[in-house]
MARFI-94429 format. One record per residue: x, y, z of N, C-alpha, C in turn; residue in three letters. Coordinates in pm, whole numbers, plus 50000, padded with zeros to 5 digits. Each point is the difference from the previous one (the first is absolute). Layout:
XYZXYZXYZALA ...
% end
This chain:
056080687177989500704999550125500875012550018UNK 501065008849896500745006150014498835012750035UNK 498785004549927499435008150050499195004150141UNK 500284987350083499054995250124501425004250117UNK 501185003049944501315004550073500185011449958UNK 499565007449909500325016450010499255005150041UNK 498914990450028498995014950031499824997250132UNK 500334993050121500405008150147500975013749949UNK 501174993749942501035009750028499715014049928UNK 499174997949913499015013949938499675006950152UNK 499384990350020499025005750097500855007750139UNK 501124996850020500775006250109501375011749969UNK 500295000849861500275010349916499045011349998UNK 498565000449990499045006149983499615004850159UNK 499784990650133499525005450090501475010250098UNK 501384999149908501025005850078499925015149930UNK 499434999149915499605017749902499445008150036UNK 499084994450166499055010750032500445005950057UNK 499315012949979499955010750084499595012249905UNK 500075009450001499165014549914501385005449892UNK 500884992250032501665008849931500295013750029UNK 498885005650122501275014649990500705000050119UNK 500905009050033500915001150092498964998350142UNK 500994996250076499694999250187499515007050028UNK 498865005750084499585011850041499895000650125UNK 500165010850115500174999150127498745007750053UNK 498954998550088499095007650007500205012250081UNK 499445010149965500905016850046498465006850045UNK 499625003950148499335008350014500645008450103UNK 499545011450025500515014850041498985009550039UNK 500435012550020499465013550064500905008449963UNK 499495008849934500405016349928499965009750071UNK 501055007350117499705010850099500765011649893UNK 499205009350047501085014749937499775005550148UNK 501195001950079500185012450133499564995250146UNK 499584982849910499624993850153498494994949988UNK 499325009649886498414993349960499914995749855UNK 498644988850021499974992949871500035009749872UNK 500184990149920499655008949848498654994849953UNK 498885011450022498964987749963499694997049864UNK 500445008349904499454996449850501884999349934UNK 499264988949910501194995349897500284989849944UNK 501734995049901500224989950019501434999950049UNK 500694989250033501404996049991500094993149923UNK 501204996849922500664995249909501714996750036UNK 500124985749987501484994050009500254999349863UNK 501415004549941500824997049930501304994949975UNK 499864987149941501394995049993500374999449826UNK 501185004849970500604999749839499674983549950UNK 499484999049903500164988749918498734987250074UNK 499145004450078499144990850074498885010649980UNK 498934994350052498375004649975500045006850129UNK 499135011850004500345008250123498334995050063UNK 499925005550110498984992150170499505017150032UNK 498904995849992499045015050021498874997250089UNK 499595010150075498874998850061499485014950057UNK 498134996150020499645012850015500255000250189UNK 499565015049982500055004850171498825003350062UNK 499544994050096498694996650063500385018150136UNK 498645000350008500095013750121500754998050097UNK 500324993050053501354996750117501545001349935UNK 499914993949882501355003649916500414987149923UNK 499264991350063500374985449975500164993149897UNK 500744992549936499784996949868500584981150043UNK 499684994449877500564985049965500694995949854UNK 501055003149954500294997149884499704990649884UNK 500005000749876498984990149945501515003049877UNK 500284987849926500994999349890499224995949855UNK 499634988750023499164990949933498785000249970UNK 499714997350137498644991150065499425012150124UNK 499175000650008499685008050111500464995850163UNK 500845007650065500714995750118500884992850004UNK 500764997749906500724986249959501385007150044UNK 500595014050049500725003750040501335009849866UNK 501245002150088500835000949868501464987249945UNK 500425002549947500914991149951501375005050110UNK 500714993450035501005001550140501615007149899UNK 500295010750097501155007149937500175016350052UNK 500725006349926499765014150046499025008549897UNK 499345007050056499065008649934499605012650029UNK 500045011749887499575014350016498624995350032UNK 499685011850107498855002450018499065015249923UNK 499084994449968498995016350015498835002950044UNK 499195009450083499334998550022498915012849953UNK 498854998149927499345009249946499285003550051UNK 499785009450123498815004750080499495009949994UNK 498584999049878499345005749921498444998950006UNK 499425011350057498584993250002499255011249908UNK 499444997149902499115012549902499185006750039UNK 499495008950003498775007950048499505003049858UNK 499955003849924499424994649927500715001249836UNK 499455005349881500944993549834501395007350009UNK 499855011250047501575007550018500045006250150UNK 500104994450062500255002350127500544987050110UNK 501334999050068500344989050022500875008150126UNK 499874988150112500115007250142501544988050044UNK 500935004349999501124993050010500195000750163UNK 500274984850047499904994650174501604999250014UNK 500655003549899501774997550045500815005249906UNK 501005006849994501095004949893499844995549848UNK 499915006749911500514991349842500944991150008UNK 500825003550097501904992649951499244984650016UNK 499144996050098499984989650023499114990249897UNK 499605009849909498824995049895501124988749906UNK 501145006349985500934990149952500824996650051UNK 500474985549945500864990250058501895006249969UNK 499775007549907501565004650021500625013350068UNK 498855006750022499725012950124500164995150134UNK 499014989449990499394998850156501394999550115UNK 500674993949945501384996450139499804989650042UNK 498584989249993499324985950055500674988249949UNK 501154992650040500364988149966499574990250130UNK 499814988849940499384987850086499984988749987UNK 500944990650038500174988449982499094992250066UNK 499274993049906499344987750016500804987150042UNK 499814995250094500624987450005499194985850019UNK 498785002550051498904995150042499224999450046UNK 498894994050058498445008549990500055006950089UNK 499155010350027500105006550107498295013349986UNK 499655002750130498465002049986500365012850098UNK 501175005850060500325012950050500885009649974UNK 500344997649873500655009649890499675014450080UNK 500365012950056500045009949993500385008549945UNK 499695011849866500615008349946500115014850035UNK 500885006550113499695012750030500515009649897UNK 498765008849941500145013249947500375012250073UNK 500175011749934500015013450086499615009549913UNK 498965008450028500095011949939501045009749988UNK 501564998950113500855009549972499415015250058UNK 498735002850092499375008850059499605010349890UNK 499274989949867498875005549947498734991050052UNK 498804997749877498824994550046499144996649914UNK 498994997950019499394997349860499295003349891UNK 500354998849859499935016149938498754994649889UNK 499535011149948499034994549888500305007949853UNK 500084991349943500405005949865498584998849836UNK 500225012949950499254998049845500555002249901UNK 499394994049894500534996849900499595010049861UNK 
% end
């Protein structure tokens, strides 16, 4: 008898556990302009200290959807450096940069961005600063 009474309450201990255990995630998609036009090759990258950072690639319009986890699953809600790496190869040492270095990293870039919740029109405007786009070898 005593075992025919723990085990509902097993059972509702156990179904209050679900879920995946990682943090909240807010779903984050966007568009990458540098000067007013897309960025078409790349990625972005959110960074927040002490949490898993939310990356995504950049489609020819500029567009991206952040992924943390799970694919599209968004980023975790807070403030976050941004970077954005817009880099397309031509070929083993040759690489054709679509936007500034500074922005390749998150503590250059100048990009902070608070997440607060989902949101699918994120805009990030770049600037060349009235350079353009340069190609570099290695």
């Amino acid at each position: 008898m005593q075992r025919t009474l723990y085990a509902p309450a097993l059972l509702l201990l156990l179904a209050c556990g679900c879920g995946d255990g990682r943090p909240t995630r807010a779903p984050v998609a966007g568009q990458v302009l540098i000067d007013g036009q897309p960025v078409p090759f790349g990625m972005v990258k959110f960074v927040q200290p002490e949490t898993r950072a939310a990356s995504g690639r950049l489609d020819s319009e500029g567009r991206f959807t952040l992924s943390c986890f799970e694919k599209n699953d968004g980023a975790i809600p807070g403030v976050h450096k941004v970077s954005i790496t817009a880099t397309e190869g031509i070929n083993e040492r040759t690489t054709r940069w679509h936007a500034p270095k500074k922005y390749a990293n998150e503590n250059t870039s100048g990009i902070e961005i608070t997440i607060d919740g989902a949101t699918d029109d994120l805009v990030i405007d770049l600037t060349w600063d009235g350079k353009g786009p340069f190609i570099e070898k290695q």
